[in-house]
KEVEX-439483 format. One line per 3 residues: number of its first residue (from 1); for each residue x, y, z of C-alpha. Coordinates in steps of 0.1 Angstrom, whole numbers, m for minus. Each point is the difference from the previous one (the first is absolute). Layout:
REM residues N
NUM	X Y Z ~ ...
This chain:
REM residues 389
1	m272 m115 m121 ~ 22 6 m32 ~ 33 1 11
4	19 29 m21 ~ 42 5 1 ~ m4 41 7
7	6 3 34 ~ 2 39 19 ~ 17 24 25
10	m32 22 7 ~ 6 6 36 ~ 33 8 21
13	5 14 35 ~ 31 0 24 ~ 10 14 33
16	35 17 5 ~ 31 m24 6 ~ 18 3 37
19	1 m14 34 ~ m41 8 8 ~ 2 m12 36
22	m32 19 5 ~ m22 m23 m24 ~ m10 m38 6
25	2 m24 m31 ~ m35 1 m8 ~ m3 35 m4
28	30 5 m20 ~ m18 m29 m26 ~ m30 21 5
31	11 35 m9 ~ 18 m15 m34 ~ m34 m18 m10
34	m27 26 6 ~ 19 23 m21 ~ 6 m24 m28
37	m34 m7 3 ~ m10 37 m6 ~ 21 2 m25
40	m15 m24 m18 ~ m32 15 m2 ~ m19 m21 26
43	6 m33 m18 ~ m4 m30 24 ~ 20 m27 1
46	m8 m37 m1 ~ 32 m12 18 ~ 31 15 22
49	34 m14 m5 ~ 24 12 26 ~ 40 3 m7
52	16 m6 33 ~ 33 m11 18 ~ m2 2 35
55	m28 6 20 ~ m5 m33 10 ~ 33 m2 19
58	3 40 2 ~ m35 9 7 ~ m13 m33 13
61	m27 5 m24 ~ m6 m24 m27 ~ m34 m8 m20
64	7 36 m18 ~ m26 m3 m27 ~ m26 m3 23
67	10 33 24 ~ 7 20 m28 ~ m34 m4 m17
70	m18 5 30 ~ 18 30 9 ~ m5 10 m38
73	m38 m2 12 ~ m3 m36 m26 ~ m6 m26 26
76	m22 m24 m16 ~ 5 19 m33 ~ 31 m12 m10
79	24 m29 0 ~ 33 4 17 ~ 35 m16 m5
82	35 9 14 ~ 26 m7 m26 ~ 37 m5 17
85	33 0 m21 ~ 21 17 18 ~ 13 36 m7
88	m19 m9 m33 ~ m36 m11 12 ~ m13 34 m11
91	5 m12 m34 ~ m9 m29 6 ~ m31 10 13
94	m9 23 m33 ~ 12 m33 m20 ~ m29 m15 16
97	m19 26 m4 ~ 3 5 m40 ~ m5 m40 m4
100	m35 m2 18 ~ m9 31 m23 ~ 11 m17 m31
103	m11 m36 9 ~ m37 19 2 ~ m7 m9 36
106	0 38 12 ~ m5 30 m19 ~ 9 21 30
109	34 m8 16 ~ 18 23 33 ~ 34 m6 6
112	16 14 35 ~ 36 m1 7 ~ 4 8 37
115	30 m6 27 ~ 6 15 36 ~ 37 m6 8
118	0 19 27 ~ m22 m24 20 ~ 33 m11 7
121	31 18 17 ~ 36 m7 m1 ~ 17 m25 m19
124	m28 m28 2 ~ m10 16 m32 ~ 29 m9 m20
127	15 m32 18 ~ m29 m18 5 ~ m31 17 m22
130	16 6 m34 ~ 23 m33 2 ~ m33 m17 m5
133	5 6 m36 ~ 29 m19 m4 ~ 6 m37 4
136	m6 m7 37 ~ 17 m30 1 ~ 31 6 m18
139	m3 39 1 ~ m12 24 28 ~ 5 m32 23
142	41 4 m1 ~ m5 39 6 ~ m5 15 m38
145	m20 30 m7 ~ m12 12 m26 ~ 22 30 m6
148	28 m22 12 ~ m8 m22 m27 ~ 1 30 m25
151	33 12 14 ~ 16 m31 m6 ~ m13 m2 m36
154	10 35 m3 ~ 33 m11 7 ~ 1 m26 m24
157	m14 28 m25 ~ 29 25 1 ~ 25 m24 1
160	m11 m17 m34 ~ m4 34 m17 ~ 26 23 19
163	m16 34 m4 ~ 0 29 22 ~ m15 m4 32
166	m14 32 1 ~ m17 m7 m36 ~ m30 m16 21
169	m9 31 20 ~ m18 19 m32 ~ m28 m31 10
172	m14 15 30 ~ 16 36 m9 ~ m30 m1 m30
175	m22 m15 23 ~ m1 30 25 ~ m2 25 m31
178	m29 m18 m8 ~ m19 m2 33 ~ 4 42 9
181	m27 3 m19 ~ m20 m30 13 ~ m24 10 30
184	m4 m33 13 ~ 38 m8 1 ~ 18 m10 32
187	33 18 m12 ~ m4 31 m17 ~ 32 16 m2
190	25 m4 m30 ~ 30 m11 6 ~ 37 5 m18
193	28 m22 m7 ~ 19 13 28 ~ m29 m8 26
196	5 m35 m20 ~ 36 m4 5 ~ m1 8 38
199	m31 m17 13 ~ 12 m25 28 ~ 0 m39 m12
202	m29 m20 8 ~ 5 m35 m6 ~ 29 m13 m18
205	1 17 m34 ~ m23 21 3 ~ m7 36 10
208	m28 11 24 ~ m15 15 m34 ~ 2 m35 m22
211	m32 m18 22 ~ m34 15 m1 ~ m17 7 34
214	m26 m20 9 ~ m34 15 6 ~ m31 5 7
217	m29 8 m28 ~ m26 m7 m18 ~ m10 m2 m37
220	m28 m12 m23 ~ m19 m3 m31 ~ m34 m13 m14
223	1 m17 m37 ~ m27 m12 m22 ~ m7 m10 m33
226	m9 24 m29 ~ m39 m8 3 ~ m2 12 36
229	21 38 m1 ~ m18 23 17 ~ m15 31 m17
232	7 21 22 ~ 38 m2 4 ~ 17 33 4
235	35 m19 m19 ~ 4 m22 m27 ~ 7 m34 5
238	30 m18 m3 ~ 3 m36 m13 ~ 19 m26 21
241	14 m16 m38 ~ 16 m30 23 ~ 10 m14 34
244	25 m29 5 ~ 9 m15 33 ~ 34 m23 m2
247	22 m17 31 ~ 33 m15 2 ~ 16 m25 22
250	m5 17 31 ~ 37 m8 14 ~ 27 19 m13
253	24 m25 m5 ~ m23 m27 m15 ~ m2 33 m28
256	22 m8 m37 ~ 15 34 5 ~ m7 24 30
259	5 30 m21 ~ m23 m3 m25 ~ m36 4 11
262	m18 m24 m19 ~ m36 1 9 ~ 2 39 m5
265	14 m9 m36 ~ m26 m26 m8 ~ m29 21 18
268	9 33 m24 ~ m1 m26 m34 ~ m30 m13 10
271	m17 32 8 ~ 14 16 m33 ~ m14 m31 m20
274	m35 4 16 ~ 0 37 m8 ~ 9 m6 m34
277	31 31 4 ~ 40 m1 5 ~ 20 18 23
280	12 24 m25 ~ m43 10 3 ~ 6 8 37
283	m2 39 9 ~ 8 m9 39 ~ 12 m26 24
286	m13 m2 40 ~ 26 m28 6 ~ 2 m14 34
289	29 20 17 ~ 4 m24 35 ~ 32 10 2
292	28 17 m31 ~ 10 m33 m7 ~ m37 m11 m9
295	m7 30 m22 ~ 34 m10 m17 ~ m9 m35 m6
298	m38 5 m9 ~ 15 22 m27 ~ 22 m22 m16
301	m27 m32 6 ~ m28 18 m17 ~ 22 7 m30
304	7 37 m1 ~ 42 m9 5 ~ 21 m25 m3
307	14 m20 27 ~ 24 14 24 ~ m10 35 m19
310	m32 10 20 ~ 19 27 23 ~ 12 20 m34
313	m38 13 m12 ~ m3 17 35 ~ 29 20 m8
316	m5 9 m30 ~ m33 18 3 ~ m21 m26 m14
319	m20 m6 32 ~ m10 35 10 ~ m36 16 m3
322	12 11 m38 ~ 24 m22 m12 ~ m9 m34 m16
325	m15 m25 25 ~ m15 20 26 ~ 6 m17 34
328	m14 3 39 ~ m19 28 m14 ~ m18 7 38
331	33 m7 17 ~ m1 m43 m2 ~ m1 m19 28
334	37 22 9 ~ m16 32 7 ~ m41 m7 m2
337	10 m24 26 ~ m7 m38 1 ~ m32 m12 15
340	7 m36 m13 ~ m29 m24 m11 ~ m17 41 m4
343	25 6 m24 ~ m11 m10 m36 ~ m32 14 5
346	17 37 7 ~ 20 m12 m35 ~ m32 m1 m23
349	m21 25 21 ~ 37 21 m8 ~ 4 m15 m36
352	m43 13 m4 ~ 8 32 11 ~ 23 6 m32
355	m17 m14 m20 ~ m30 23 8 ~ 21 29 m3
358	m3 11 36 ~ 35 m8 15 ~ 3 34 0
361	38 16 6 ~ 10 m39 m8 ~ m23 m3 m31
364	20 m15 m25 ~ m7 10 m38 ~ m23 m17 m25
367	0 m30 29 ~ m24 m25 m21 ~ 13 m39 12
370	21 m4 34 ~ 11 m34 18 ~ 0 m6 38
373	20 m31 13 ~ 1 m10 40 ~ 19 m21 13
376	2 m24 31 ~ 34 m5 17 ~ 28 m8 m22
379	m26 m4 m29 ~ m17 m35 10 ~ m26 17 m18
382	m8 25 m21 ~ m39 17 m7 ~ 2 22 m36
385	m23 22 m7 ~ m9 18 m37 ~ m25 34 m3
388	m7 21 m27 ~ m23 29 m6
C-alpha cells in the first residue's frame, strides 16, 4: 500500500454538550460515530482510535476501542485503541489517527472523543478524578487541583503584568456570544461585563465564569487518504494539512517557567512547519479555553502576542466572530462546555464545520485554514491540529 501525505476530514458527527444523565458512555460514543459515519458517505473504517480521560476511573470502563466498535456494529471489522492524554487525549487520539493514515497502514481511520463526567457526583470529580492529570506524587497528592493550579498561576500572571482584573472577563464574555448560536452548547446565553464583574469567586482568582464546566458528550470524525473519498459525499472534504502531539515535564515546578506553555508553543511551530503556512495564514483559532487563564497563555504560546500581552487582543476586538483571529467560534470549552479527553474532537468536528461553510449564524467569512490546539492540565501536553479546504 503506497503511503501518500494527503490525509482527510470526510466524516463528522457530535451529540450536544451538558450533564446527559440519561445516556450511558457507550451510547454517547455511539450516537457521535454513526453520524460521522453517515456523513461520510458509508466509508468504513479500518481502525477506531478513542480520545478518552476518564472512564476507566469515572465509568469503570476501560478497553474503549473495543466497545465502541462493537457498538459502532465493527466488531471484528476494525481495530480499536484508546488514546489517554488527559484533557488532551482527543487530540491525541486524531494525532494517531492522521499518522497511521500517512504511514500507509489504514486508508480508513475513526476517531471518537467521548467522556461521561457525570458517572460521577460531587466533588470526587475534581479532587480525585481530574488531579490524575497532574503529578500524583508531588501534585494532587498534597491537595492541588487543577483549577487550583491555574488560580495560582493566574496569580503569578496579574501580578507580573498589572492589568485590569476585569480585562480577563471579555474571554468567556466572547465565548457565550459565540455559543447562542451553537445548538449543541451547554451554556447558551450571552453574557455582559457586568454579569462578569459580579459572578461569585470560585477558586482563588478566578470567577465562577474563568473555568469551563465539565461535561458530558460526544464527538467524531472519519479521515482518509485522497484515493479512498467517497463519491458520494454530500460536502467537500477538508484536508487535515498537519497534526503534532508535544508534552512537557509533567510537574509544574520541575517547568523553566510556569507561565509560558511551552509544548503549546513548540506543538503550533511544528504543526505550521508541516503544513508548510505561518500564523499570519490562519483565518481562525479553536484554542483550548480550560480555564481564562489557558486561553490567555495558549495565545501568547502559539505566537499571536507577546508575552504578558495575551489578555490585550481579547479587548480589542481581535478575537470576536469578525475581527482578526476568530476564537471559541461554537462557545470553547467556556460555553460549549468541557467534556475533557471529548474535547479536541468537538474542536476539529467545530474547526470542519467552518471550513465547510455550514457554521451557520457563527460562519466566519472566507474561513479557508483554521488551527485547533487542546491541552492537558497545565499544558503537559499539547495535540495541534491544521485543516484547510
Amino acid at each position: 500500500m503506497e503511503a501518500t501525505n494527503d490525509v482527510y476530514i470526510v466524516g463528522i458527527g457530535q451529540t450536544e454538550v451538558g450533564e446527559l444523565w440519561d445516556v450511558s458512555l457507550r451510547n454517547l460514543a455511539t450516537r457521535a460515530f454513526r453520524a460521522a459515519l453517515e456523513d461520510a458517505g458509508g466509508l468504513q473504517p479500518q481502525a477506531v482510535f478513542v480520545g478518552n480521560m476518564l472512564a476507566a476511573n469515572a465509568s469503570r470502563q476501560a478497553n474503549l476501542g473495543a466497545l465502541v466498535a462493537e457498538y459502532a456494529g465493527l466488531a471484528g471489522k476494525a481495530e480499536g485503541f484508546t488514546a489517554e492524554a488527559a484533557e488532551a487525549s482527543g487530540g491525541a487520539a486524531i494525532y494517531l489517527a492522521y499518522n497511521a493514515i500517512r504511514s500507509g497502514m489504514i486508508d480508513i481511520a475513526a476517531v471518537v472523543g467521548v467522556e461521561k463526567v457525570t458517572d460521577v457526583v460531587g466533588a470526587g470529580i475534581e479532587n480525585r478524578l481530574l488531579s490524575t492529570g497532574l503529578d500524583s506524587d508531588f501534585e494532587a497528592s498534597e491537595g492541588l487541583t487543577l483549577v487550583g493550579q491555574s488560580s495560582l498561576l493566574l496569580q503569578r500572571y496579574l501580578y507580573e503584568n498589572q492589568f485590569p482584573r476585569e480585562a480577563l472577563g471579555q474571554f468567556p464574555i466572547i465565548a457565550h456570544n459565540n455559543a447562542v448560536n451553537n445548538p449543541n452548547a451547554m451554556y447558551r446565553r450571552a453574557i455582559s461585563l457586568d454579569t462578569y464583574r459580579n459572578a461569585r469567586e470560585d477558586t482563588g482568582a478566578f470567577n465562577q465564569f474563568d473555568i469551563a464546566p465539565n461535561a458530558d458528550g460526544a464527538a467524531a470524525l472519519i479521515l482518509t487518504r485522497q484515493e479512498s473519498l467517497a463519491h458520494n459525499l454530500a460536502h467537500a472534504p477538508i484536508r487535515l494539512l498537519s497534526s503534532t502531539l508535544i508534552t512537557d515535564r509533567l510537574a509544574l515546578h520541575d517547568r523553566l517557567d510556569p507561565l509560558f506553555f511551552e509544548s503549546a508553543a513548540v506543538s503550533t511551530q511544528h504543526a505550521l512547519l508541516k503544513a508548510g503556512i505561518t500564523l499570519s495564514d490562519l483565518d481562525f483559532f479553536e484554542y483550548s479555553d480550560n480555564t481564562t487563564l489557558h486561553a490567555v497563555l495558549s495565545l501568547e504560546a502559539a505566537g499571536f502576542a507577546r508575552r504578558g500581552e495575551g489578555w490585550k487582543l481579547a479587548n480589542d476586538g481581535s478575537l470576536t466572530l469578525k475581527g482578526s483571529l476568530p476564537v471559541a467560534t461554537m462557545g470553547g470549552h467556556k460555553a460549549r462546555g468541557f467534556p475533557l479527553g471529548a474535547s479536541g474532537v468537538y474542536q476539529v468536528v467545530e474547526a470542519s464545520l467552518q471550513l465547510r461553510g455550514e457554521a451557520g449564524s457563527n460562519q466566519i467569512s472566507h474561513a479557508r485554514i483554521g488551527m485547533t490546539q487542546s491541552l492537558a492540565a497545565s499544558a503537559s501536553a499539547a495535540a495541534t491540529q491544521i485543516l484547510s479546504i
